[in-house]
Backbone as CSV, one residue per row, in Angstrom:
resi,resn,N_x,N_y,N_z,CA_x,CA_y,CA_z,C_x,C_y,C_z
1,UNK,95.507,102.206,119.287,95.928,101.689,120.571,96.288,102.846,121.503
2,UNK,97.139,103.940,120.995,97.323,105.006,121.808,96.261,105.833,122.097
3,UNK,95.351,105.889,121.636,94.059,106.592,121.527,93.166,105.665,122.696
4,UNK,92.830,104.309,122.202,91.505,103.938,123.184,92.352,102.877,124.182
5,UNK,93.497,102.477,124.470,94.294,102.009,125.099,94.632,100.263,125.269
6,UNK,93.815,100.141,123.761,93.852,98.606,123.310,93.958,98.586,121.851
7,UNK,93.728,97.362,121.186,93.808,97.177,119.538,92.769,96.537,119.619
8,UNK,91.661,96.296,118.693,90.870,95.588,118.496,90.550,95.346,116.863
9,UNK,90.162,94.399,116.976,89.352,93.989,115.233,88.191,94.959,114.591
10,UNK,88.579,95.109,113.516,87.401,96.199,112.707,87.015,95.114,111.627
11,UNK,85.736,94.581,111.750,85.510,94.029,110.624,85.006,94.696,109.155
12,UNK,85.129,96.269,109.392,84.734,97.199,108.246,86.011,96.998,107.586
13,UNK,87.456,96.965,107.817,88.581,96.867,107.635,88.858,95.903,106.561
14,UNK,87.832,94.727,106.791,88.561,93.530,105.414,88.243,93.677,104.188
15,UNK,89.685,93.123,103.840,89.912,93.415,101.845,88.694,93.231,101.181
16,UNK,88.106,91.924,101.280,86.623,91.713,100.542,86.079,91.245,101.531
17,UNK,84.803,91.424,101.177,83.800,91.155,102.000,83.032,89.040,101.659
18,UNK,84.137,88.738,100.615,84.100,86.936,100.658,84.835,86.351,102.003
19,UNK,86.129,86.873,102.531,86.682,86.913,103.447,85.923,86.646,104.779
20,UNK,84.980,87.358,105.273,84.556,87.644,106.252,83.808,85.901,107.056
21,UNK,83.456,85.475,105.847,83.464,83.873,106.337,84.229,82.785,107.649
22,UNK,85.438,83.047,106.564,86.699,82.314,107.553,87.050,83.275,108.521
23,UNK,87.150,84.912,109.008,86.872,85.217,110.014,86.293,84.413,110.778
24,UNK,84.994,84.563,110.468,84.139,83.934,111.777,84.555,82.596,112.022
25,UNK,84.510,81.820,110.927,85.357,80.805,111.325,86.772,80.345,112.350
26,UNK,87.399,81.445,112.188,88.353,81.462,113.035,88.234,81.707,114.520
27,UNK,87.076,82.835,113.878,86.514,83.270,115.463,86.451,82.493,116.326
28,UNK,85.215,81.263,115.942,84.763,80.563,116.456,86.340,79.478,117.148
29,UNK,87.411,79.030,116.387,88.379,78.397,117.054,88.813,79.049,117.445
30,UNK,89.225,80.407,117.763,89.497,80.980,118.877,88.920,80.966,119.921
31,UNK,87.182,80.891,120.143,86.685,80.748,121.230,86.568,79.559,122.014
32,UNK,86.859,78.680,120.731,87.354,77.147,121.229,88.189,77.184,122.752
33,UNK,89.251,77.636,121.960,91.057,77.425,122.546,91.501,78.628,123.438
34,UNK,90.517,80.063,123.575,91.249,80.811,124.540,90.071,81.327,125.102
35,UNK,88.752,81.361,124.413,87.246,81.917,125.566,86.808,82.450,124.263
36,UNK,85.588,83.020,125.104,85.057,84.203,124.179,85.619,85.850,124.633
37,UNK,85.718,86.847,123.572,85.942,87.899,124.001,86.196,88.427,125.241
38,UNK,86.423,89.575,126.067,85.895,89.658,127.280,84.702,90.908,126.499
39,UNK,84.026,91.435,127.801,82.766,92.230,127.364,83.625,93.883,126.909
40,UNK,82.969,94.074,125.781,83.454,95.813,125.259,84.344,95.019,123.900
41,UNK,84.553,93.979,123.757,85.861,93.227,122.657,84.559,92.732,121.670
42,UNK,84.575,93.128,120.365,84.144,92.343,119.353,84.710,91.099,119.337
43,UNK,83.984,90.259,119.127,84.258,88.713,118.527,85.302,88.782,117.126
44,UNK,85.939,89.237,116.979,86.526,89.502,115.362,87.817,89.527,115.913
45,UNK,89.088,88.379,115.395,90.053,88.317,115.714,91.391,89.447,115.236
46,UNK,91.937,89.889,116.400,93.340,91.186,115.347,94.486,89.452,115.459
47,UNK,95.388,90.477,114.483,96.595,89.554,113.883,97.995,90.406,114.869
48,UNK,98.665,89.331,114.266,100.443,89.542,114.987,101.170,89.164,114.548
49,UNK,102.175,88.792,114.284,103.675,88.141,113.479,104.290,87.421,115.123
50,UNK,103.773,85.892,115.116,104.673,85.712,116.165,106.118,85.303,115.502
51,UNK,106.102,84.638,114.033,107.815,84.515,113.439,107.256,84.631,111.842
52,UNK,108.554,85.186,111.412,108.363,86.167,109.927,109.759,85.732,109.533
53,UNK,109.513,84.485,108.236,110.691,84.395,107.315,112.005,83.323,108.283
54,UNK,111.412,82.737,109.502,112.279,82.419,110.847,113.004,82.580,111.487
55,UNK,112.455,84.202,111.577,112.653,85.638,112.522,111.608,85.459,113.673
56,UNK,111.958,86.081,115.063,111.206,85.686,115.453,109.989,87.279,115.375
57,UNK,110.978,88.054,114.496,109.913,89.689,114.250,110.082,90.005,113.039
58,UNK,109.501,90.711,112.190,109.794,90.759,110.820,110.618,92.014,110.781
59,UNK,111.313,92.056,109.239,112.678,93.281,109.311,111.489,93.891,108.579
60,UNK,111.730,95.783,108.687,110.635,96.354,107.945,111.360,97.069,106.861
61,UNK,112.979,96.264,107.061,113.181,96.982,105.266,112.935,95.244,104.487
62,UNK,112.229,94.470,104.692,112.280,93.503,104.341,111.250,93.655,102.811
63,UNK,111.839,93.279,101.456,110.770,93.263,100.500,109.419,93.766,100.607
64,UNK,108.740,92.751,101.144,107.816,92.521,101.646,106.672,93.607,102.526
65,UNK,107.596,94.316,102.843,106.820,95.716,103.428,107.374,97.012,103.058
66,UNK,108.425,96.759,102.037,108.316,98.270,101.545,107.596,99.173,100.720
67,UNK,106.497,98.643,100.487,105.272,99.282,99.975,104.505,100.308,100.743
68,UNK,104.522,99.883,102.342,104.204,100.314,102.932,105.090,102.061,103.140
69,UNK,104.652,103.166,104.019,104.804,104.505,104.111,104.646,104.941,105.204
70,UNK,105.495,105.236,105.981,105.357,105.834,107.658,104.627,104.765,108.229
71,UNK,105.248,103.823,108.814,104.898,103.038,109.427,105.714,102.739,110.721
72,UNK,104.393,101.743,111.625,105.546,101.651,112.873,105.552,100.038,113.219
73,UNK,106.773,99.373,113.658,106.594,98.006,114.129,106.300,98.161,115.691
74,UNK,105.292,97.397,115.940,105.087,97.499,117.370,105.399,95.926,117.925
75,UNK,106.109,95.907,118.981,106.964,94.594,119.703,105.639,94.442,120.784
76,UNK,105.277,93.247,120.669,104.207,93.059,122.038,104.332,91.822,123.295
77,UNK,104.028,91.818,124.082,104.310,90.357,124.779,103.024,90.367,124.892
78,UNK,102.875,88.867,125.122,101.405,88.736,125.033,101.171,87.376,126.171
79,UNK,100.351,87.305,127.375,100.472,85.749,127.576,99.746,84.442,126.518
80,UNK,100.372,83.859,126.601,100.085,82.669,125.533,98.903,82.153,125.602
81,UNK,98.430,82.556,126.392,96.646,82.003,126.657,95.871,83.041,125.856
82,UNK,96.477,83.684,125.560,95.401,84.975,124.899,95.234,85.044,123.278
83,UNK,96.572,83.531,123.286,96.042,84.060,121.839,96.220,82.526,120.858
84,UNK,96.277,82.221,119.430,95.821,81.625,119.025,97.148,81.482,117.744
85,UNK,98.044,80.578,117.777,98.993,80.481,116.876,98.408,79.653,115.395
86,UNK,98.890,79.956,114.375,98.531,79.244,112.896,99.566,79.947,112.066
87,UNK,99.609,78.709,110.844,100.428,79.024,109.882,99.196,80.005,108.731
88,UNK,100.548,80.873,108.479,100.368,82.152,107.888,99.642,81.381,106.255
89,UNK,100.527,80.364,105.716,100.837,80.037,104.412,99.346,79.122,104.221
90,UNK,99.043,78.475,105.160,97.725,77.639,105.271,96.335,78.557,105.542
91,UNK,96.587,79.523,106.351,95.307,80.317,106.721,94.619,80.467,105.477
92,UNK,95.443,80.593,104.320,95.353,80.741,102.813,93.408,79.665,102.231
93,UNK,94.004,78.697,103.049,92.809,77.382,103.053,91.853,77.930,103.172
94,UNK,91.526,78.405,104.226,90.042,79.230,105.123,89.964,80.297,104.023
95,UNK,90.597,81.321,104.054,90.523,82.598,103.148,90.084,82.459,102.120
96,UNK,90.188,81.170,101.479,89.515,81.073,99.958,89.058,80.151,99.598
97,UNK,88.600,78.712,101.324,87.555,77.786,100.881,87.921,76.945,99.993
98,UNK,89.566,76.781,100.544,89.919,75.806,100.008,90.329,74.483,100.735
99,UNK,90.327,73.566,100.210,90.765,71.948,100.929,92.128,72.198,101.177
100,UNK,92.326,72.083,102.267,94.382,71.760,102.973,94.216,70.667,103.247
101,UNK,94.752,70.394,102.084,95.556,68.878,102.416,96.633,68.617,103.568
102,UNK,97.326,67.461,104.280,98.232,67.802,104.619,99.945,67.350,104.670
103,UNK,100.297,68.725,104.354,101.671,69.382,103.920,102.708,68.379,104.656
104,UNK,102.495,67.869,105.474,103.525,66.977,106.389,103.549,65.527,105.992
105,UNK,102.425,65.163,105.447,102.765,63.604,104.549,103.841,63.721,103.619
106,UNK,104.498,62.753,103.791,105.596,62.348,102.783,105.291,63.172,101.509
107,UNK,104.302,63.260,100.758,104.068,63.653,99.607,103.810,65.057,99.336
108,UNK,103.982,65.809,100.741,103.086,67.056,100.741,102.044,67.398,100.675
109,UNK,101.000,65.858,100.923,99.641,65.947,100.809,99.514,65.869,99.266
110,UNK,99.847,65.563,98.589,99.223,65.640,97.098,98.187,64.343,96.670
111,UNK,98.854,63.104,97.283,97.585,62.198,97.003,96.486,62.480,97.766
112,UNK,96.646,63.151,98.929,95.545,63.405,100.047,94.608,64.343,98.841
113,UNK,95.015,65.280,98.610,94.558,66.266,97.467,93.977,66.226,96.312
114,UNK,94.872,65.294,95.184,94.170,64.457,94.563,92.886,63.318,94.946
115,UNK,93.219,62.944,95.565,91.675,61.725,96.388,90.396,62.768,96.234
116,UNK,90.545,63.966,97.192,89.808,65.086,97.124,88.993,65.601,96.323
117,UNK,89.651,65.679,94.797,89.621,66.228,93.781,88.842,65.161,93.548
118,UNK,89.414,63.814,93.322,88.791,62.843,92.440,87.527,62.825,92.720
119,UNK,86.963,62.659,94.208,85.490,62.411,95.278,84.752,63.172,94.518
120,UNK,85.533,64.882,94.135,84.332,65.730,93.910,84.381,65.387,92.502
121,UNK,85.232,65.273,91.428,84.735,64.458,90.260,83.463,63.664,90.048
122,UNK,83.759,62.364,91.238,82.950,61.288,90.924,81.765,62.041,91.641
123,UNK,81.383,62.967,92.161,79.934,63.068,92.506,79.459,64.453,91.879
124,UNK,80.414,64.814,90.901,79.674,65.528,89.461,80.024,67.364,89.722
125,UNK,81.207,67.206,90.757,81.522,68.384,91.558,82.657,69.163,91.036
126,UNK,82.132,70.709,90.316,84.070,71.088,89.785,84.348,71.388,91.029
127,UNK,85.871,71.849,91.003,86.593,72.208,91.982,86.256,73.874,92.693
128,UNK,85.477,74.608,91.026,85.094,75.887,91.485,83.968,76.011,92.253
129,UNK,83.138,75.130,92.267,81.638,75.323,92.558,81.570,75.092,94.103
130,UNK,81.824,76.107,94.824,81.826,76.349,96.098,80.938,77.557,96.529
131,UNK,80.292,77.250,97.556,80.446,76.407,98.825,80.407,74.633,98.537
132,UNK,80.733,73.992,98.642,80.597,72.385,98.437,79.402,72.162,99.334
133,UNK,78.544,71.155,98.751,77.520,70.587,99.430,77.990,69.494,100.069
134,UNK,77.539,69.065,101.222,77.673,68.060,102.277,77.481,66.689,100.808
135,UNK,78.702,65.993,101.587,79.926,65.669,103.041,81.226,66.448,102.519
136,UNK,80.825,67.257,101.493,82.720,68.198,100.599,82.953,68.565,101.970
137,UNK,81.670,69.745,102.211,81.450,71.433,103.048,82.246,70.838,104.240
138,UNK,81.826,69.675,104.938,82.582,69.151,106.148,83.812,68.998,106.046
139,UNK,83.826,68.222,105.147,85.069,67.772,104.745,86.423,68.798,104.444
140,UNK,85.820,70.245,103.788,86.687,71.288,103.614,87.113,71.654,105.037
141,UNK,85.916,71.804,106.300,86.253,72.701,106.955,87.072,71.876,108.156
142,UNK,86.998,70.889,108.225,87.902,69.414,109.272,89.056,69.753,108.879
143,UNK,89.694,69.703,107.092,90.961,70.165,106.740,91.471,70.966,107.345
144,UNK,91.054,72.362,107.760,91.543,73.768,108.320,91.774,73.591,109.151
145,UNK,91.439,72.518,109.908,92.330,72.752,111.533,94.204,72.355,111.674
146,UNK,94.210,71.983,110.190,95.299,72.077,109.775,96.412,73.376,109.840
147,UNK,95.706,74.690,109.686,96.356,75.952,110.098,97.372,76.007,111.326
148,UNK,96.426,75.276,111.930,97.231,75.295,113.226,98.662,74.297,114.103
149,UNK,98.967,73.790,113.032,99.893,72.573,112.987,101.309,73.681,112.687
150,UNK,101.681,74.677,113.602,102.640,75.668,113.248,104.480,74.996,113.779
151,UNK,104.568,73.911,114.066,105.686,72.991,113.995,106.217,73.256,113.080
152,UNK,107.685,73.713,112.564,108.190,74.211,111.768,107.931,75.165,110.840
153,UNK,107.258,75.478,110.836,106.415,76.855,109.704,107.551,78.394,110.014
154,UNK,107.892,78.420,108.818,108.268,79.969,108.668,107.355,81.257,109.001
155,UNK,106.542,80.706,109.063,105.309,82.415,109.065,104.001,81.784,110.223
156,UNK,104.424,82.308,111.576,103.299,81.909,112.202,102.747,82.940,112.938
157,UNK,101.561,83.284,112.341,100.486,84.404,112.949,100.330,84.091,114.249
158,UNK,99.676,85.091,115.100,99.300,84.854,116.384,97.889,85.764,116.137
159,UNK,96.946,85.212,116.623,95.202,86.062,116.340,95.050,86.153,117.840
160,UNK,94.469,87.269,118.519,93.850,87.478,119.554,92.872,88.356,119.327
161,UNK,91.958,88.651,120.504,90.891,89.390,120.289,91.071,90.896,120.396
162,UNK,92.466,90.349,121.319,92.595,92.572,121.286,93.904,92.404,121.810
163,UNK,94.280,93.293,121.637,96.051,93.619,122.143,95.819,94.952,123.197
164,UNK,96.339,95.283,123.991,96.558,95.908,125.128,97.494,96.756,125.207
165,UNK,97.619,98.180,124.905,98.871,99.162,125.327,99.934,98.218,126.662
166,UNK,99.734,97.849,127.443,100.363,97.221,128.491,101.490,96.367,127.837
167,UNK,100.948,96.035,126.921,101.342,94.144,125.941,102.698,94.993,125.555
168,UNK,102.409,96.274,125.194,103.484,96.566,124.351,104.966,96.551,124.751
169,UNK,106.221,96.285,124.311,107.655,96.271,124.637,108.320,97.196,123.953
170,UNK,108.060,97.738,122.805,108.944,98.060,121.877,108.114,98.679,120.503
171,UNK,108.633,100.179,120.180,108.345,100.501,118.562,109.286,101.036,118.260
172,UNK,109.239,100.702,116.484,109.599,101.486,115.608,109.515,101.551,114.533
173,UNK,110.016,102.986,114.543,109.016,103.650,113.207,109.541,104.121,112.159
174,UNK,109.260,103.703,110.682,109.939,103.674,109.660,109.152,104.732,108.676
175,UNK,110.225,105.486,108.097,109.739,106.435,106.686,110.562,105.709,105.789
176,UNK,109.705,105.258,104.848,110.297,105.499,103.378,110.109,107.031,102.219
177,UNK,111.287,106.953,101.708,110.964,108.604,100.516,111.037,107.692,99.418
């Protein structure tokens, strides 16, 4: 960001290359709900912590990131049109092509889940054998818009296409020894 005077998405960057799926996937509801890119911006969404643990910023002596080594938290404002809120704990769905049930039925979605399970039973389907063939494949990916149901959620990402030196409010920067 200090270098080219924005943040943008590197899709050379992701953990595995199974991943790169629900990217685009996401992509694509991002272009839904805020446009497409502007021109010079890859289509490939960057991430943010809009609330961490129901903080509205995450602590960086927090568990959770002390693995990490010279690092910096960067504080951003962002206008709300630019970007794309979802739960952190559900994105989980997309990432690994799985069915989200949903978490807000009385039950936590478990009969929703089970039903699921059973369908692909009765039409001779394990649970591993993914990609699912139509009507699962639909059926998986209708679930995911579930991510975005961030109403009470402890961990809600914010995805935009690029972040902006401008955006920025606030760093800091942590050594661990």
């Amino acid at each position: 960001m200090k270098r080219e005077g924005r943040f943008i998405g590197r899709p050379d960057l992701i953990d595995s290359p199974d991943f790169k799926q629900a990217y685009k996937w996401l992509a694509d509801r991002m272009e839904e709900r805020i446009g497409p890119p502007p021109d010079g911006v890859p289509r490939w969404p960057v991430w943010a912590w809009r609330r961490w643990q129901k903080r509205p910023k995450p602590r960086m002596d927090d568990k959770g990131f002390r693995h990490l080594r010279d690092h910096v938290l960067v504080s951003l404002e962002v206008p709300d049109e630019t970007v794309v809120l979802s739960d952190f704990n559900s994105w989980h769905a997309p990432l690994n092509d799985w069915y989200l049930a949903d978490e807000r039925a009385r039950d936590q979605g478990m009969a929703e889940d089970e039903a699921f399970e059973a369908d692909l039973t009765a039409a001779g389907i394990r649970m591993c054998d993914r990609p699912y063939p139509e009507p699962f494949r639909s059926r998986v990916r209708k679930s995911w818009q579930r991510i975005f149901h961030v109403a009470g959620s402890d961990y809600i990402q914010a995805t935009a296409w690029f972040f902006d030196e401008k955006h920025v409010v606030d760093e800091n920067w942590f050594e661990y020894r």
